[in-house]
Each structure stands twice: as C-alpha cells, then as structure tokens.
C-alpha positions in Angstrom: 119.0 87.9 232.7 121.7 87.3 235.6 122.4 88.3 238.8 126.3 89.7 239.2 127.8 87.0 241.3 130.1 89.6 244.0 128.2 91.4 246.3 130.0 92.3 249.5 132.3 95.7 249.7 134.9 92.8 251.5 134.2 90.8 248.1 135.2 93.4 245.7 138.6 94.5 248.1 136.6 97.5 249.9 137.2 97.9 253.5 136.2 98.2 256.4 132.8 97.7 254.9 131.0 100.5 256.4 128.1 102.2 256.0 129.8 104.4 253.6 131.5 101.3 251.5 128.0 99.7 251.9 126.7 102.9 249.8 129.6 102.9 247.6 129.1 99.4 246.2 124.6 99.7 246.0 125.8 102.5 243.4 128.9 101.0 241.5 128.7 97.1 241.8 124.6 97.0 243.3 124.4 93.6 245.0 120.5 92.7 243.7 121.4 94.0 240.0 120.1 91.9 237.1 122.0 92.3 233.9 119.5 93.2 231.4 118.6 91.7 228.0 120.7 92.6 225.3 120.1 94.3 222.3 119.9 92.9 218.6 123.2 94.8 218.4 124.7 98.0 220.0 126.0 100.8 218.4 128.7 100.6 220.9 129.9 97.8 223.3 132.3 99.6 226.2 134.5 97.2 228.0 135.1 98.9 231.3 133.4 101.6 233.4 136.0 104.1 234.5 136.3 107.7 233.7 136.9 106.8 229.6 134.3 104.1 229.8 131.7 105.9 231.4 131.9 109.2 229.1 132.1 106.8 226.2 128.9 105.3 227.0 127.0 108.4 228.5 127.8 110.1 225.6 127.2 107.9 223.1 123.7 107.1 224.9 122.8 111.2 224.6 123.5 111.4 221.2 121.0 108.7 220.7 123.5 105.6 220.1 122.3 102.2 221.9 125.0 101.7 224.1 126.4 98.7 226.1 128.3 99.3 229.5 130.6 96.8 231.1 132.4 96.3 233.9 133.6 93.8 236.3 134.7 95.1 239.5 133.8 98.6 240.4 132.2 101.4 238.1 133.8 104.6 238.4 137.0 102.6 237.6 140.2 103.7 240.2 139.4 107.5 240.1 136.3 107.0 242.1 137.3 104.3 244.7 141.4 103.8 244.5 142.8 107.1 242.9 141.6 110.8 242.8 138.4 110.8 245.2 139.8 109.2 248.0 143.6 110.3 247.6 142.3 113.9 247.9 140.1 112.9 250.6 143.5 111.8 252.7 145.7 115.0 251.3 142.9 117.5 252.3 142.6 115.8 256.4 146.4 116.2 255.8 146.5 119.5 254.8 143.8 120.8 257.4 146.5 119.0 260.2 149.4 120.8 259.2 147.4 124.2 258.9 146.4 123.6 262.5 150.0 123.1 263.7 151.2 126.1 262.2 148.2 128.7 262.9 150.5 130.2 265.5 152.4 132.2 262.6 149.3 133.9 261.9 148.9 134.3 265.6 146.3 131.6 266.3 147.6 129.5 269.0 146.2 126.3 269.7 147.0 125.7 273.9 146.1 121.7 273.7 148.1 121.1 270.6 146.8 119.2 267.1 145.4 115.5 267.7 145.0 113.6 264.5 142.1 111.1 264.9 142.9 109.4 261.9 140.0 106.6 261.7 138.0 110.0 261.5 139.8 111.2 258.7 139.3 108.2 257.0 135.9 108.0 257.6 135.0 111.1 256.1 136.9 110.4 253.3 134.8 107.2 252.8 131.3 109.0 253.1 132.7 112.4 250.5 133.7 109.0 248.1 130.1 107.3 248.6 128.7 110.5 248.2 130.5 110.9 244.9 129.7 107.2 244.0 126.0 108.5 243.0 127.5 110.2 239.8 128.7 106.8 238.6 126.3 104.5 239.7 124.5 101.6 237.3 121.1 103.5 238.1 122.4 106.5 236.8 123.6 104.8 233.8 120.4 102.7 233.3 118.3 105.8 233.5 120.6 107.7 231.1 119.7 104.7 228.4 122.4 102.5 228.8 122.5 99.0 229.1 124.5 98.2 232.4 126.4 94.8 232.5 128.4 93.6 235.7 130.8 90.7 235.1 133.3 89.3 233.0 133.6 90.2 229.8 136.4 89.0 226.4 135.7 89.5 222.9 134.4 86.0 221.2 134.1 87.2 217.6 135.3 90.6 215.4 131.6 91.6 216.4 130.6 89.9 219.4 131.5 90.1 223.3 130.7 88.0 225.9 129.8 89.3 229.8 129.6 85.8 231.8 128.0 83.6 229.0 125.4 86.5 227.4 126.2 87.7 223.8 126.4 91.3 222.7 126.7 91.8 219.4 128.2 95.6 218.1 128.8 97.4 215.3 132.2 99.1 217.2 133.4 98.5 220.6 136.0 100.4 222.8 138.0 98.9 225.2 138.5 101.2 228.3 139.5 98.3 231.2 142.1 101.0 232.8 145.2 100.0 234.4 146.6 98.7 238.5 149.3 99.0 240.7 152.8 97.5 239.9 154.3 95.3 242.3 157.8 95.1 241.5 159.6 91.6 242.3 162.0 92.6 245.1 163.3 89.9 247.2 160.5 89.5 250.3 158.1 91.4 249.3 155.2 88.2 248.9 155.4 88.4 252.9 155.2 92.0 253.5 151.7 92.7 252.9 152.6 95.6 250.5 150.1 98.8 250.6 149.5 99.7 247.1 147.2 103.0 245.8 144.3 99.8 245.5 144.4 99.0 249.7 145.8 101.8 251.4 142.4 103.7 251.9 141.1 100.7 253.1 142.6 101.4 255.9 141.4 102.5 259.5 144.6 102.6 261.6 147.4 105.0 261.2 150.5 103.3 260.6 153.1 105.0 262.9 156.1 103.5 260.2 155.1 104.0 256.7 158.2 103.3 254.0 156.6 104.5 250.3 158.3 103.4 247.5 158.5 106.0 244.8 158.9 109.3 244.0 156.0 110.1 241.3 152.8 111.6 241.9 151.4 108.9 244.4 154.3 108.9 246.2 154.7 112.0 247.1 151.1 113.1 247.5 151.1 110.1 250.1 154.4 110.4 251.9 153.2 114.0 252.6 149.6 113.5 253.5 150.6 110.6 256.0 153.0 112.4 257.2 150.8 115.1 257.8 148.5 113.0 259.7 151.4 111.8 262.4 152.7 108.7 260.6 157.2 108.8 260.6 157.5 108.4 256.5 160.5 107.7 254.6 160.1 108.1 250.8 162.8 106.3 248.8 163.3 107.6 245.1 165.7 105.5 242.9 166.3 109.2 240.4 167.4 112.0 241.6 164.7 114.3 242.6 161.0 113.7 242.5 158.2 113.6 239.6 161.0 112.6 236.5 158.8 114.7 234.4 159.0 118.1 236.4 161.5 121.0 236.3 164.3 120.4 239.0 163.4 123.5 240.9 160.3 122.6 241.2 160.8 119.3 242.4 163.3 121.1 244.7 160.6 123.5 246.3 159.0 120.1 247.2 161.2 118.3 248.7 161.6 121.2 250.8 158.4 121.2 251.9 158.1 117.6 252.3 161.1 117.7 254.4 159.6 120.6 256.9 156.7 118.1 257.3 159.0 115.2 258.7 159.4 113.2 255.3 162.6 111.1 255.8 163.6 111.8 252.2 166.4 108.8 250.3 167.1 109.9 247.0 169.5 107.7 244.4 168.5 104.8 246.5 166.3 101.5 245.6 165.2 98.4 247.6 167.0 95.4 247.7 165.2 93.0 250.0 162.3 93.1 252.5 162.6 90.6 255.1 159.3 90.2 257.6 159.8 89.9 261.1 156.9 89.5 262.7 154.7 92.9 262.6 157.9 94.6 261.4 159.4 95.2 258.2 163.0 95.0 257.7 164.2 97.1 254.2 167.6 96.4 253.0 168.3 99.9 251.2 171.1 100.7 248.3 171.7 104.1 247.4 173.5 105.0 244.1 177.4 104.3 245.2 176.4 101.1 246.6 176.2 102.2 250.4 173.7 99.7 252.2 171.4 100.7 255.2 168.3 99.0 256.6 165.0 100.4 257.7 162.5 99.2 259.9 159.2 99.8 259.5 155.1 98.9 259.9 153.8 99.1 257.0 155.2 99.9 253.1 153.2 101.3 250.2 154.3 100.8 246.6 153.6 103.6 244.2 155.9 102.9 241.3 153.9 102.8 238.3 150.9 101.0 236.6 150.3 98.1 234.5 147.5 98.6 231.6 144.4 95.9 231.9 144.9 93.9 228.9 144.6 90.6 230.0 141.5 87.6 229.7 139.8 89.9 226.8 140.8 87.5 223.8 142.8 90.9 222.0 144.5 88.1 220.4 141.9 87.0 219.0 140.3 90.0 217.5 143.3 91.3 216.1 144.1 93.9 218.5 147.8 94.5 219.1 148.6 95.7 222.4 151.8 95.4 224.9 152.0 94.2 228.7 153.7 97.3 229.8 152.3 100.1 227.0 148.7 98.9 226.8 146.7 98.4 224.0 147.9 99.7 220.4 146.1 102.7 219.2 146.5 105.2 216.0 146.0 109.1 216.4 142.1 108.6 216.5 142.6 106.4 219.2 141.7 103.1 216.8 143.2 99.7 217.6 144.9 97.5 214.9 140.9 96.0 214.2 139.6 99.0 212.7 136.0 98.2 214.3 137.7 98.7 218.1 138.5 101.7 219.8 140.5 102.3 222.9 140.6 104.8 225.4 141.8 105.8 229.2 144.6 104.5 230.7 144.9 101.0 229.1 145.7 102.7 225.9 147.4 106.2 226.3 150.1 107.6 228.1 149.3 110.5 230.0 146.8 108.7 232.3 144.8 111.3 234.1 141.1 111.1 234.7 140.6 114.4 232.3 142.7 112.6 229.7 140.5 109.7 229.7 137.5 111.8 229.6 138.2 114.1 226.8 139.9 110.8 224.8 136.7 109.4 225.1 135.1 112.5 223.5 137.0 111.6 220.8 136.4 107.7 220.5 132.4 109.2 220.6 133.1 111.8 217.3 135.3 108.8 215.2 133.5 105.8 216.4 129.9 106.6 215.8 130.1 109.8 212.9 133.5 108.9 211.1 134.9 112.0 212.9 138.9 112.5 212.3 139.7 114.0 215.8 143.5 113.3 216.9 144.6 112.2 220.6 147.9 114.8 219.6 145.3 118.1 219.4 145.0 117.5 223.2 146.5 120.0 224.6 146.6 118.3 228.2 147.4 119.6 231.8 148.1 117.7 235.0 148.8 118.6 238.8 150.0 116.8 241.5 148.4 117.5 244.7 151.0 118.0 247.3 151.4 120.8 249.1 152.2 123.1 247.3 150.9 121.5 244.1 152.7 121.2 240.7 150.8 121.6 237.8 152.0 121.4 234.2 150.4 122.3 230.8 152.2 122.2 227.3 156.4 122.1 226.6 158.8 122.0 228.8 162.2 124.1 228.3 164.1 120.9 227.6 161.2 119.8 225.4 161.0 122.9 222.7 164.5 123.1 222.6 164.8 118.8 221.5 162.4 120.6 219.0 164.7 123.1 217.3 162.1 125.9 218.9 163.8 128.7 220.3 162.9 129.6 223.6 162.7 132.4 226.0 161.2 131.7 229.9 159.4 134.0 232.1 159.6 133.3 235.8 157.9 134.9 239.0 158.7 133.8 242.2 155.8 133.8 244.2 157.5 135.8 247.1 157.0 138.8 244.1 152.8 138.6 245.2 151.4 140.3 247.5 148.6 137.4 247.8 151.2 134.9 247.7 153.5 136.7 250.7 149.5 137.5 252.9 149.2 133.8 252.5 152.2 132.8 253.9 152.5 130.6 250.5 155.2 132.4 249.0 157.6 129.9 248.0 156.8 128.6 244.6 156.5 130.1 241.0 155.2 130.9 237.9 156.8 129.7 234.9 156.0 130.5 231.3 158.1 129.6 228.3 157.4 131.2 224.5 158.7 131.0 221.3 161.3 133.4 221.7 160.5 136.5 219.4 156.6 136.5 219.8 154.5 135.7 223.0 152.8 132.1 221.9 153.0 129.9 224.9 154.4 127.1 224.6 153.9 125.5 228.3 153.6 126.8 231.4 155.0 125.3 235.1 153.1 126.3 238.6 154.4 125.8 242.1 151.7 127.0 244.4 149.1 126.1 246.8 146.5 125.9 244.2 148.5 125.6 241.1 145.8 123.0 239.9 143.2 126.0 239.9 145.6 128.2 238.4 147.2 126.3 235.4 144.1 126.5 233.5 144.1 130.2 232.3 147.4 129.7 230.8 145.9 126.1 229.2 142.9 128.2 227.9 145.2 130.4 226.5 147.4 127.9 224.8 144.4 126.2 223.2 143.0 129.3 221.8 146.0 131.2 220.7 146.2 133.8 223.3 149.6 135.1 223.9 151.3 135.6 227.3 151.4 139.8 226.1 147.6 139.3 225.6 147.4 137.9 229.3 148.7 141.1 230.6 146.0 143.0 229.3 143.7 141.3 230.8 142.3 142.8 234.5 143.3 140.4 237.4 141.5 140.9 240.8 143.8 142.0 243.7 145.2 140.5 245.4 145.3 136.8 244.2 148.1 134.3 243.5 146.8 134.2 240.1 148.5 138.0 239.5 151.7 136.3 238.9 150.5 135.2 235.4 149.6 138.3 234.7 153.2 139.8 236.3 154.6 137.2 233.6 152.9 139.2 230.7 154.0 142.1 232.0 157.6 140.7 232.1 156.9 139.7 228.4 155.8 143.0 227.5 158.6 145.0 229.0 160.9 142.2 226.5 159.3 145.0 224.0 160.8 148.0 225.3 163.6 148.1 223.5 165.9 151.1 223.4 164.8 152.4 220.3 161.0 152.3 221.2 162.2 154.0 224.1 163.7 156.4 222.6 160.4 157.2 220.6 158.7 157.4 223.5 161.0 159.6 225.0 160.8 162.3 222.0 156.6 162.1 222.1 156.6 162.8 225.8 159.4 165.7 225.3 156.9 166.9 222.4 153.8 167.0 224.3 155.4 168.6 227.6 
C-alpha cells in the first residue's frame, strides 16, 4: 500500500486554503489515504476521475464489474473545483448584485446603495463547492466498491497500468484524464501572472481591472459575473460576436446585456503584447484593420480554449492514436485505435460538457463491459451558457440543416410576446425552433432567456423521442411561465396548417351548423 504523496489544498493549486478547501481536498485528494491492494485483474482500469471517469467507474462497480479508479490531482476533475461548481457559484453572487441595483424598477429602493463584499462571495462559493465535493469523494467511491488510486499513472503493457510503481492489470481500460486551460504564446505573457478558469477562483480579492481574453462561454460568463461584482472588465474577442457557435442574434442580445452591465466590449481585436510594469498590465491591442490601442489593467484571465490531457500516459506505447490539440482518437463507440481502451470526457470528444462526459461514459460502460454497440452520434446533446440571460442550444442550427440539403422552416417568439417574460422584466430574448419544413420534427431549437438552461430540455425531450413541435402545442402549459413560448411556437407551427383551403372547409361546416 502507499500513501498519496500531495496533501496540502496550497499543494494541489487550491487557495486560500480555508476551511472550505481544507474539506474540499479530505474528500477529493484525502491527505492520510492509502492506495489499496490491487486486484488479480480489473474488469476496468479508469485513468482519471472527472465527470466521465467517475460515472465510468460508479457504474461499472454497480453493475458488479471490479473497478479501478485513478486520479492524480483532484477527483471530481475541473467541473467540481475549476469549472461548473464554482463558476456558477461566482455568476449567481453576480447575478444577486445586479438584481439588487436594479430592484428600484420593481419599486424596491435600496437608500444605502449595493456593496459587493466580494471575499464573501467567494467564500460561499468555496463552502457550496466543498459541500458538493462529498458526491465525489474517494470514500464515496471506496464504499461504492471501487478501488480508489491517487497518483501517477501511464500504461506499461497492452494490459497493465502503473499508479506510482503498483501494477494493475485489466481486461479494458478507459482513459478519461480531461483537458486545461490554453495559454496562448503572446509576447509577455510569462510575466503577467495570467488568471486562467484553473486560478481565478482561488482568489480572495476583487480585481478592480480585469482584461479577459475570449469570447466563448468562459469568457463571457466571467466578464459578466466580475463585472457584476464591481470589477471595470474589458472582454476582447478576435471574431466578430461572441460564442462562434451561436446564432448572431443571440450573441447580439448578449452583448447588449453585457454592455448595460459595464463590460468594455472589443470585438475583431486580438492581443499583441503584454508588458508588466510593476502591479500593472500593459496590453498592446490590434483590432481587425490594424488600429493599435493599449490597455492597462490588474489582472488578465485567459479563456480561449482547452488542451486534451494526453501527455506522460505511454499512448504511444499501447497503440493509441491521439492528437495534442483533438485529444485522443476514438471510433463511434468511443474505442481507441487498441481495441481493449476506451476513452471518454473531454480528452477524447468534442463537445466537452460535464453531461457529455457523463452520458459518453454510459456508453464506454454498455461497449466496454457487455459488447454493447451504442454510438457517441445517437447523443442528442444540449448545452447553455450561463450568462445572464443564458443561451442554451439543442440539436441543428439553421445554417447546419441547410449544409445538410434539409429544408428548413424557423419558428421564433420573442420573449416580449410572454406575459411571464414582460412580469419578469426578462423580456428580451427568444425562442427559436427550426423543423423540417413540411412536417413539425425538430430539428434544434435556440433559447435566450433567464433560465434557458431549465427550459431547453422539453424541446431536447422532444427531439429524442420524436415529438413534434405541433404535438408541443397540445400539451397544457401553466400560466404564466417563460416556458409558454415553446408552446406559442407550436401554435405558430399549427396555424402553418391553416391553409386557405382548410379554411375554407371550416368556413362551410360552421355556415352548416349555424
């Protein structure tokens, strides 16, 4: 048996190393745990602890598989301590800041103003996270039958892996080792202490100058949520609008309200050089015509893109394909190039969301252990980004079906159309609903709202079962709720049926029956 060698939150990058980190890393990286003896051989080996990893191996364990769980750093993987627990944690302080400031437009006036204590914000944040941390920890795992190993771990034969000098011996493994932050080389940047989504919860102090680099989902969700919490941000985006992969409009309804929240928004522009002067950055700006500017500014947090974890597991020499930027090589069933190794979560797949990697997992379970032939491309997979409003997304874009050769025809509802919506004061956003254009099958769906993440999921239940957007109508909405406009989008579908000679039917049974 060994003792994992890291022990201290400060050790493993977790700051300020609170009570509340303290409790974070007893359940995801327990200082006085003792790697157990392994096995003759596992059913499964899982390289990697995040969302894919753990699901693997919880799942695998239930169905009575003897399962071996690895991981170096933290379990939980970045969802838990770098990514969806603790950004949420931020955005909701955020959003609870700007409600405050504008309560008056319900007529709720606040005489002493809004004061942002922001090491409290963060604080809570930490103790929801540690709080969370229980679902993940070893114990958990342990008790759920799963060997728990912390430390380093590479392939050493096509059946054998090896965690810090012990041997475990599998019949399949799956690597699930997740992905970081990309640092892109930019002239200065070594010196600048760059925040990344991996140390900017770490931190206790508001910076009053925050540049983010980055107009995708942890950009903006940041830029907004600082902002809301009384930093000056300035978002620079090298495209033209936000989130590449959204509608325009949508992006545009954003910006707007990024831009009401004090977000200094540069679009078309990159960073050229980052020169540190003392506490200060300076940021030598390019836009698209080659205009310069600088910026100064206190802190800067990169959020343009992840790398996949690939490196010091021996792939090479196992026979597992994979690429620095794409992650490891995997078939529709989510197999490697050595038939025997499985991959899953964001080190293998491109949509890298924690409920990817916990329903791709689901399917590394069914192939890997039964000889099941489910396919990564039945997923029929939905995001959201969490600003405020959010964006969420399920299925085909416009631009997508018609690249397809699938005719199209789009059903929009502005939110200012909702009763609930307009009560709410929320009523700038949409729904958006595209089908094949002479029936009502969905084929994707766009929702700007305040809880679009809530909402997007009717229209992805009825995409995975074959519900139309005609059926959706008939189906009783309670008033009022945002969530009407779906069903205002069936009706808009159904009236598409009307056509003048049904109406003139109509009209002749009515006359008759006068």
């Amino acid at each position: 048996m060994t003792e994992a060698v890291k022990t201290r939150p400060a050790d493993l990058g977790v700051l300020p190393d609170d009570e509340h980190d303290r409790e974070l890393i007893a359940n995801v990286h327990p200082p006085d745990w003792v790697n157990p003896e392994p096995a003759g051989r596992y059913n499964l080996v899982v390289i990697g602890a995040g969302t894919a990893g753990l699901v693997t191996a919880a799942g695998a364990a239930g169905l009575g598989a003897k399962v071996a769980l690895v991981e170096r750093h933290l379990m939980g993987g970045d969802c838990l301590s770098v990514g969806c627990v603790p950004s949420k944690g931020v955005i909701r302080a955020g959003r609870a800041a700007a409600e405050a400031r504008t309560a008056d437009r319900f007529g709720i006036h606040l005489p002493g103003g809004v004061e942002v204590d922001f090491a409290a914000a963060m604080n809570r944040m930490r103790q929801a996270r540690a709080r969370i941390s229980h679902n993940d920890s070893a114990q958990r795992f342990k008790d759920l039958g799963v060997d728990v190993f912390i430390g380093e771990a590479g392939f050493a034969s096509a059946d054998t892996v090896v965690v810090d000098g012990t041997v475990l011996r599998f019949k399949k493994a799956v690597i699930a080792t997740g992905a970081r932050a990309v640092v892109p080389p930019i002239p200065g940047i070594e010196h600048a202490e760059i925040l990344t989504n991996e140390t900017v919860f770490n931190l206790t102090e508001r910076p009053d100058r925050l540049l983010v680099v980055g107009g995708g989902p942890i950009g903006v969700e940041l830029s907004q949520a600082f902002a809301r919490l009384g930093s000056r941000v300035t978002i620079v985006e090298r495209m033209e609008h936000f989130l590449q992969r959204e509608d325009p409009d949508a992006a545009e309804i954003l910006a707007r309200a990024m831009e009401r929240d004090g977000v200094d928004i540069r679009l078309n522009t990159a960073v050229k050089g980052i020169e540190t002067v003392g506490a200060e950055k300076v940021v030598r700006l390019e836009e698209k015509g080659g205009a310069e500017s600088e910026l100064r500014v206190d802190r800067i947090l990169m959020g343009v893109g992840r790398a996949p974890n690939v490196e010091g597991l021996n792939l090479e020499g196992v026979g597992v394909e994979y690429d620095l930027r794409a992650g490891v090589k995997v078939d529709d069933r989510l197999r490697t190039t050595n038939k025997r190794i499985f991959a899953a979560g964001d080190v293998a797949i491109p949509y890298r969301f924690t409920h990817t990697a916990d329903f791709a997992a689901r399917i590394v379970i069914q192939n890997a252990l039964f000889m099941g032939r489910k396919k990564l491309s039945a997923l029929t997979v939905p995001w959201c980004t969490y600003t405020d409003p959010e964006i969420a997304h399920v299925g085909m874009y416009e631009r997508d079906a018609e690249k397809a050769g699938i005719p199209v025809k789009t059903f929009k509802v502005p939110l200012s159309d909702v009763d609930r919506a307009i009560l709410d004061g929320e009523d700038d956003g949409f729904v958006k609903v595209h089908v094949k254009d002479g029936s009502d099958k969905i084929l994707g769906a766009t929702i700007v709202a305040g809880h679009a993440g809530e909402m997007i999921s009717e229209i992805s239940l009825a995409i995975v079962n074959g519900i139309g957007l005609g059926s959706i109508a008939n189906v009783i909405h309670p008033y009022p709720t945002q969530a009407e406009a779906i069903r205002k989008a069936g009706d808009a579908y159904n009236r598409t049926r009307l056509t003048p000679g049904v109406k003139k039917l109509f009209e002749r049974w009515l006359s008759w029956t006068r």
